[in-house]
N, C-alpha and C positions, 0 to 999 in steps of 0.2 A: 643711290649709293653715293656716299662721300668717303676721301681721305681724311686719315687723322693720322697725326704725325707726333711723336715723341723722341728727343733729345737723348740718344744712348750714344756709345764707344763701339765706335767700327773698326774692328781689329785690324780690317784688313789694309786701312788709311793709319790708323792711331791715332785718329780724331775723332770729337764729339759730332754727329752727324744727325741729321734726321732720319727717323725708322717709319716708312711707313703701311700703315693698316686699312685695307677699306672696308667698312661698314656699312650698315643699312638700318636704316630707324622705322619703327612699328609700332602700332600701337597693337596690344593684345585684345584679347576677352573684354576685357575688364574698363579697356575704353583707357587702361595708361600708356603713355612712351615709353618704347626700350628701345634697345639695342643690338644690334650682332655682327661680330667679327665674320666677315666671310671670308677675309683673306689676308693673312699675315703676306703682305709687300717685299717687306726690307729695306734696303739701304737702296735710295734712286739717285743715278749718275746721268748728268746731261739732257735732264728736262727740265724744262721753266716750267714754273708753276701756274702758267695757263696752260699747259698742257696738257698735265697732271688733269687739273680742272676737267679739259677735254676728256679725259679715259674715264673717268668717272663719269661725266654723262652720257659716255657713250656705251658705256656698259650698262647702265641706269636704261638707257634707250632700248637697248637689244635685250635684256631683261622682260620691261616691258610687255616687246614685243615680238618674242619665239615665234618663229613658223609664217614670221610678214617679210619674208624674203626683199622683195622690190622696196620696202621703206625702211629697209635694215641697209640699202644698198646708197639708195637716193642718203640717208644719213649721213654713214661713211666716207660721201665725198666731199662734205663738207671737212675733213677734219686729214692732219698731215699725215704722209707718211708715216712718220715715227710713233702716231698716236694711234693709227686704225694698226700698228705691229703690236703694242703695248696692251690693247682693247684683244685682239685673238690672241694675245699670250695668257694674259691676265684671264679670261675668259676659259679660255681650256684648264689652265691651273684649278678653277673653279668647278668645271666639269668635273676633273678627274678626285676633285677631295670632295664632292657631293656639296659643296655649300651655298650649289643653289637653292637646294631643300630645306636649311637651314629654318628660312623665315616661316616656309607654311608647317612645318612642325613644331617649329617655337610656337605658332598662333592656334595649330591644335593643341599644345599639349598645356596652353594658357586657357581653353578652354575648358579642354578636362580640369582643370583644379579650379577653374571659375564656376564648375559645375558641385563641385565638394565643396565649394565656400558657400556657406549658407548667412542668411543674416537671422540673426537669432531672436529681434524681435515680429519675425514669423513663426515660430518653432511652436507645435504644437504634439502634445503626444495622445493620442488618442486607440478605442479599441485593444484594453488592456487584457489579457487576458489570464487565466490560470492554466500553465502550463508542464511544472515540475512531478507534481504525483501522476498528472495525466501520462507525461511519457514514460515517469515509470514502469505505471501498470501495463499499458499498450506493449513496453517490452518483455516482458512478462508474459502476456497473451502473447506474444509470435514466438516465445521462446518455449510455450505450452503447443504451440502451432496448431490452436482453436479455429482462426480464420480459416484455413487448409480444410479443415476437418467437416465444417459445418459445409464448404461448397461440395466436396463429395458428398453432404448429404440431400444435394440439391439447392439448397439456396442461391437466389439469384447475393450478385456484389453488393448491390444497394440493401440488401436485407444484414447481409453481413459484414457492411459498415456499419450500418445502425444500431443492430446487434452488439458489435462492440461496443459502440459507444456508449449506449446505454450500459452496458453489464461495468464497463470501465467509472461513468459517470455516478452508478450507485455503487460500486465499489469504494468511492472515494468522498462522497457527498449522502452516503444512503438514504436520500429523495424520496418522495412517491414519483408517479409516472407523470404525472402535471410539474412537477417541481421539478424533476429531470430534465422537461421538455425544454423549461424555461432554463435552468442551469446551462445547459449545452449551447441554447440560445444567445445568452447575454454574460456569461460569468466562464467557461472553461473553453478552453482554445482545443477539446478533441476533436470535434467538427472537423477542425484545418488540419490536427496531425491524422484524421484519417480520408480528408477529404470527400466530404459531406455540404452539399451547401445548406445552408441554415434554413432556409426555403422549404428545403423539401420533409423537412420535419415535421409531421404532424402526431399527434396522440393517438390517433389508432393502428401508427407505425409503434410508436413506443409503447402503448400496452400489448401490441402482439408477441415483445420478443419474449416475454417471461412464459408467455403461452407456448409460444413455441418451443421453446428451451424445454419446460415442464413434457411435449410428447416426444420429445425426445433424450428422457432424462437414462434411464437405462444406456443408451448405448454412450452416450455423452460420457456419464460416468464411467464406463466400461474405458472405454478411453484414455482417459485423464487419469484414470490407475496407471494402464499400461503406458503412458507416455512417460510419468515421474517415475517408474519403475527404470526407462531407458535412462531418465536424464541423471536421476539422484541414487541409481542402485541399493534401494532401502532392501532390508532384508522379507520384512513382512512377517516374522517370527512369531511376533507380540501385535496382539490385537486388545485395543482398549475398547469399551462398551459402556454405554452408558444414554441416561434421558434427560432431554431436559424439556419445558414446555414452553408455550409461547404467549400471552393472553389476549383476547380481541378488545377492543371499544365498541361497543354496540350493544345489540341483543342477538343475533344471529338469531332469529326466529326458527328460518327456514334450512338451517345448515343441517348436515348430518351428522359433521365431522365434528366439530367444534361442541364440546359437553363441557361442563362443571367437573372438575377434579381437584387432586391436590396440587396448589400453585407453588411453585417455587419462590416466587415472590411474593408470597402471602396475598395475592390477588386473588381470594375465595370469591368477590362476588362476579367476574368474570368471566364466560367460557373459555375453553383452551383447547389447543394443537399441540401435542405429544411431538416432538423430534426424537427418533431415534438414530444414534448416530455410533458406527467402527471406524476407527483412527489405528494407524500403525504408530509406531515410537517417533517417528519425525511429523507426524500431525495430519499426514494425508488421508482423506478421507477416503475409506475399504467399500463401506456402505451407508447406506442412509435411508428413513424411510420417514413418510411422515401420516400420523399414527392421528387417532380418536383421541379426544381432551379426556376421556376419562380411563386411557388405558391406562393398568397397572402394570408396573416396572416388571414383575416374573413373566408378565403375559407374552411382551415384546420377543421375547429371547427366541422361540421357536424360529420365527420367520427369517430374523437375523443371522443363524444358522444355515438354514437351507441360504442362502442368499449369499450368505459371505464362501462359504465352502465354491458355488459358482465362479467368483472371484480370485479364490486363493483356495487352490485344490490340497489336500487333506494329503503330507507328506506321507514315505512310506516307514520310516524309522520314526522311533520315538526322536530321536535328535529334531527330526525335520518338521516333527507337528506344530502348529501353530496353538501358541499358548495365549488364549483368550483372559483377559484381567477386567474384571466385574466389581462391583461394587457389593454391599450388604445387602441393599435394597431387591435386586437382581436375584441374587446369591441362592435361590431356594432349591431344597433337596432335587426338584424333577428338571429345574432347570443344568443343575448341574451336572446329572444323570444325562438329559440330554447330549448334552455338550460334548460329556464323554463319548455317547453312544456313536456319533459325529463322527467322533477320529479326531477330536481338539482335545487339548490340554485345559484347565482350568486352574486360576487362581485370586481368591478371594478374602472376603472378611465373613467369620464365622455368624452367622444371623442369633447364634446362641450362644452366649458364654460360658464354656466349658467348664463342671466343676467336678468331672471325675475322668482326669490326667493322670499321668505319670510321670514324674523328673527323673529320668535315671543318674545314677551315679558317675557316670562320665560324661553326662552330659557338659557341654560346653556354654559358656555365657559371651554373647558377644556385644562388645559396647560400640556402637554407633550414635554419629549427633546430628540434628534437624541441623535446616537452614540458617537458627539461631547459636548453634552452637551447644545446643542443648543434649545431655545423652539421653539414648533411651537404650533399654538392654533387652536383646533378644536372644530367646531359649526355646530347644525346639522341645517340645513334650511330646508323651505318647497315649494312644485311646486305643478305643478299641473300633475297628473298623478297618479300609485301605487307603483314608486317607491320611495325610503328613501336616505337622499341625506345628505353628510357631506362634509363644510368646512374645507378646508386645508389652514391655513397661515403660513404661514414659512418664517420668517423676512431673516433669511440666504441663500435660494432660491431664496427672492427676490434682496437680494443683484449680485448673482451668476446671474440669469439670465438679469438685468440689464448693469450689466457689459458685457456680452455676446454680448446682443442688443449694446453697444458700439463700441467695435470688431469689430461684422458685418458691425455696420454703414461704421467705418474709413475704414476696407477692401475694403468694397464694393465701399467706394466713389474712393478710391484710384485707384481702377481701372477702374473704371469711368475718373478721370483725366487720365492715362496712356493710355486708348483710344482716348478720344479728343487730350490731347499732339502729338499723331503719325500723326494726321492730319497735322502738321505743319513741321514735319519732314521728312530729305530726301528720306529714306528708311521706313519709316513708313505704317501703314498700313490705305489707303484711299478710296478703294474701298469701294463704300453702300452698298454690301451687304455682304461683309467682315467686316466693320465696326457692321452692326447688328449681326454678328453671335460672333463675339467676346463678343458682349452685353449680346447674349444669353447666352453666357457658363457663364458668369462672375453674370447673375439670377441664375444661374445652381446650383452654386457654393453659393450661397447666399440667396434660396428662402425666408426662412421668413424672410428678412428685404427688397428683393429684390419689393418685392406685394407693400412699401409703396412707392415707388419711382414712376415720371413721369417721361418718360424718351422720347426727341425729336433731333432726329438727321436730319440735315437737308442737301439737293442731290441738289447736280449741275449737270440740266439732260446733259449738253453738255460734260462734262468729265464723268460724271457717278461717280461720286466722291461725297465722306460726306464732309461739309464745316465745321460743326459743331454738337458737343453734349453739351445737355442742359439737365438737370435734376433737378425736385422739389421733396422735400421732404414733405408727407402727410399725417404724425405718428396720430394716433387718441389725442386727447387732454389727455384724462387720460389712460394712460398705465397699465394697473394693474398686477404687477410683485410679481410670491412666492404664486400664490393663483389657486389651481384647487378644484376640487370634486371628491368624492367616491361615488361610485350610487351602491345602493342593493336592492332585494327584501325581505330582509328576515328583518320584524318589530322590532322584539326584539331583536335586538344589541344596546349594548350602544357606546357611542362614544368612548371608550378607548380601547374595543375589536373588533368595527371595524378597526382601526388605527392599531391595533396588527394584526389580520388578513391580512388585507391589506399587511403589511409589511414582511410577510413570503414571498410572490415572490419574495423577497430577497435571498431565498433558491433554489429555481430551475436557477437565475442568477450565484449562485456558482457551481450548478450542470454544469450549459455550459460552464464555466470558466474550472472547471477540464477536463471537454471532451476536451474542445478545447488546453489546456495549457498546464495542470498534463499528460495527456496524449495521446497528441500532436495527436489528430484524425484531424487537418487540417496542409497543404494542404493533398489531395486526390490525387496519381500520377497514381489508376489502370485504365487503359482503357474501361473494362467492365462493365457495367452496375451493373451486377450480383455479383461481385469483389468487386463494390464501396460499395455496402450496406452490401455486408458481411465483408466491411472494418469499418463500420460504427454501423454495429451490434455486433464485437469482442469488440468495442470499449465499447460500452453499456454494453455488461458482465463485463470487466475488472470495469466498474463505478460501477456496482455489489460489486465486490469484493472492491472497496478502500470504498465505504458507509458501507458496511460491519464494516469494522476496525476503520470508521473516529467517525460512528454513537455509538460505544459504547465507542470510546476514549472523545465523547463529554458527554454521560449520565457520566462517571466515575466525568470527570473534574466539571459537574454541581454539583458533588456529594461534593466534595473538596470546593468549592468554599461555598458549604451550609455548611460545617465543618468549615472552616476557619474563627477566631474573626474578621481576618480585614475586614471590606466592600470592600474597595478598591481593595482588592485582586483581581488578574486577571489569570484563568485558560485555556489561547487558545488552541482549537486544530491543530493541524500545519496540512498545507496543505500538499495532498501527494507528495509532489518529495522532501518535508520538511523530511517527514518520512521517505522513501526512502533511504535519504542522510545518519540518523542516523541509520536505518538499515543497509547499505551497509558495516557497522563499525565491523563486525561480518562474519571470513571466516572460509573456510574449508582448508585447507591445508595436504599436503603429505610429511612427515621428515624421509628421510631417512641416516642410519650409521651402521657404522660396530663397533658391542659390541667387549668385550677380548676373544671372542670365533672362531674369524673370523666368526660371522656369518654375515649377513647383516640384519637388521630392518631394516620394515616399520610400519611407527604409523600414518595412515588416523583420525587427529583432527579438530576438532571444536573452533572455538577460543569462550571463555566466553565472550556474552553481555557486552558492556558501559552499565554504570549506566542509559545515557536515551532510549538505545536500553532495557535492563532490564526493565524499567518501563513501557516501551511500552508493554510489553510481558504479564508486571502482571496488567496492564488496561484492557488487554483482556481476561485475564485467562488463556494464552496459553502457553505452553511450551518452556522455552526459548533456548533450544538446541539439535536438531535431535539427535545427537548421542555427544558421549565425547572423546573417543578415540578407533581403531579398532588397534589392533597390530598383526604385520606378522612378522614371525623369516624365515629364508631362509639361510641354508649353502653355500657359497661360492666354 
């Protein structure tokens, strides 16, 4: 400890005097000299400045040496009267304003920020990971409260971490079970947000969860109805129905399930799996079943009946019945009969075009417009029978399908010439009954325009050879293009909420859109049977979890769009690998460096949400960041 002394105005002299301060000098953390006032003095009267001297090393001394009584004493006497009064004055002053403590907290608290000072040509970031749609979905899943569900069904915890992680990891990456293994591995940080060590991952952990999931698909589903029933209070009025298929790569030699049908994506030369799927109006799936590649669309319906009625019991007013919306394809007299016979409602597209109607004379014309802005005008007409039957014109439909019928025509004639031309060519194809089979493919290719045509090719029995093709065209006189019907049993709908109605199977075609696209469920490469449907059933959790996120990012945006002056205004919700993409904006990362202590940090951080990663968070209400920063100090 030394004095320092500065030159002020002692009021109580009126003279400039010395003021003094005793300090003490340190070196910190960091290995520099400072300073510290431990005790404002003041103004000293009637000591010589070796005295001074004296109080300062004897406080320096007794500092020291706390608690050495006898060389605290033996000190003392070397030094005056006035100076061992000045040393216990100055001394207790110091006790009682705590500035003994002074120096060792200045030297901790010089170490803590020598501990946050890093030197940056160490700085290393390593262990990057994907972390933003991962914690989406994970909230998502505890807000479905799947975890919960699955340990009452017995699962040990380690089965349902993995479980998640997987259903989470092909939710968002739609993998096989090798690629997943390796994703969760090296690429997505779910492992850490559900605590899993990377270790204990192996692939016949990860192909069991779809198996298991798969036996226990019924009650799972049973479930996850009644859970979004609690969370989202849909009505369940309106049930959309519909198929789509899925195609394999391979041969499936030995499958049962997997047939030759019609492909939705024109994949004739592949087998396929049938999904049959019921969606309410907000997109949640009612039922599901997954069906033989060669089932036909009327076939499905029974099963999905007894099945969805399980589900969603058959109200007792007609108000309360659940009105089922089917497609044409579906649409067939016994299915419809059925449906009825059920206790459901029905409404669909007439599979025949009606041509003995009635307009009556008060009938009403109501004009409604497509998403384009286009009108189309609907009239209800009357038949004979109990069902209710409405008018669809669609001046834009009839343009679109005219022009199609054009298409067709020119395709199909075109290859009509291309066959008779080969007749006269050197290499050409002349054989009769080569010549017909090319006719065939070429109807094949072209049935509805192929039915108007006459088509006479004519054999010369001595080579066996077609001489010639002839073709008439036998279009009905009046073509009526842009005009079908909607057929229902249920009386009391007006034209404008049938047309509404109708048009929600607009929603289960989005629903197969993300199966098939967002989350890439075709093609199918497992071989087993058993494999393919619990490839096909992970797939339908995962559609769980993104209707989950998509269905309350559309009630927010309705909400916005009711708030906002402009009409025009336009609130979409982006489709998921839209989301995805803006989640993926958000990692986890590991930075490490060596502070002025030699020590080494690590800081396990979170990188802060984009603005649309943020909004995405607080449309859902969820959390925008598992954790902010974890720090590890470690001596070298």
């Amino acid at each position: 400890m030394n004095f320092t002394s500065q030159i002020r105005h002692n009021p109580e002299t009126g003279k400039d005097e010395k003021y003094y301060r005793l300090k003490e000098s340190y070196r910190n953390a960091s290995g520099n000299a400072c300073t510290r006032i431990l005790l404002n003095v003041g103004f000293i009267h009637g000591l010589k400045p070796e005295e001074i001297r004296d109080i300062s090393k004897g406080l320096t001394y007794k500092y020291e040496h706390q608690g050495e009584q006898e060389l605290w004493e033996d000190q003392m006497a070397v030094y005056s009267d006035i100076v061992r009064e000045k040393i216990e004055e100055y001394w207790a002053m110091m006790v009682e304003q705590k500035s003994l403590d002074i120096i060792p907290n200045a030297i901790r608290e010089s170490q803590a920020k020598a501990r946050r000072r890093i030197d940056v040509d160490t700085l290393e970031h390593t262990d990057a990971r994907e972390i933003g749609a991962e914690w989406l979905c994970l909230q998502a899943v505890r807000q479905l409260r799947i975890e919960g569900f699955l340990r009452s069904l017995g699962w040990t915890e380690e089965d349902v971490k993995i479980a998640i992680a997987h259903l989470i990891t092909r939710t968002i990456y739609t993998p096989s079970e090798l690629k997943s293994m390796r994703i969760m591995q090296e690429n997505s940080g779910i492992c850490e947000l559900m605590g899993i060590p990377e270790d204990s991952l192996t692939l016949r952990k990860i192909y069991s969860v779809a198996d298991r999931f798969l036996e226990e698909k019924t009650r799972i589903e049973k479930y996850l109805c009644h859970t979004t029933d609690d969370l989202f209070k849909p009505t369940n009025r309106i049930m959309l129905f519909d198929l789509t298929n899925f195609y394999f790569e391979g041969r499936k030699e030995n499958s049962k399930k997997a047939q030759f049908g019609r492909s939705k994506e024109k994949r004739t030369d592949c087998k396929l799996l049938v999904l049959a799927l019921a969606i309410n109006t907000d997109g949640f799936i009612r039922y599901s079943d997954i069906l033989e590649g060669n089932t036909a669309d009327p076939k499905s319906l029974p099963d999905m009946v007894d099945k969805l009625i399980a589900q969603n019991p058959v109200g007792a007013t007609p108000e309360e019945k659940v009105l089922v919306v089917i497609d044409a394809g579906i649409s067939s007299q016994e299915n419809l009969d059925l449906i009825k016979a059920k206790g459901y409602n029905y409404l669909c597209v007439s599979r025949k075009a009606l041509t003995d109607y009635e307009v009556k004379p008060d009938a009403r014309t109501v004009i409604v417009k497509d998403c384009k802005e286009q009108p189309i005008k609907l009239q209800e007409v009357h038949t004979e029978g109990e069902d209710y039957f409405l008018k669809i014109d669609s001046p834009a439909k009839a343009l679109k399908e005219e022009s199609m019928n054009r298409n067709f025509r020119r395709h199909f004639e075109d290859g009509l010439t291309a066959i008779s031309s080969s007749l006269t060519k050197k290499s050409g194809t002349k054989k009769y009954e080569a010549v017909l089979k090319r006719i065939g493919k070429l109807e094949g290719r072209f049935p509805s325009i192929a039915r108007y045509y006459t088509i006479d090719v004519e054999k010369d029995d001595r080579s066996g050879n077609a001489t010639s093709v002839r073709w008439k065209l036998q279009m009905p006189e009046k073509q009526v293009y842009g005009t079908y019907f909607l057929r229902t049993n249920v009386p009391n709908l007006d034209e404008k909420t049938t047309w509404d109605y109708y048009n929600l199977i607009r929603e289960i075609e989005c629903s197969n859109r993300q199966l098939k696209t967002d989350l890439n469920l075709r093609p199918i490469y497992h071989r087993r049977d058993e494999r393919s449907d619990g490839h096909l059933f992970l797939g339908l959790l995962s559609y769980w979890i993104v209707n989950v996120i998509r269905h309350q990012m559309k009630k927010v945006n309705e909400k916005r769009k009711m708030a906002d002056p402009n009409p025009k205004a336009e609130y979409p919700t982006p489709y998921w690998t839209e989301i995805v993409r803006i989640m993926s904006t958000q990692k986890a990362v590991t930075s490490e460096a060596t502070n002025t202590l030699g020590e080494k940090v690590e800081m396990r951080i979170c990188s802060t949400p984009t603005t649309k990663a943020a909004d995405i968070y607080s449309m859902l209400n969820y959390k925008p960041m598992p954790f902010r920063k974890i720090k590890i100090c470690r001596t070298q």
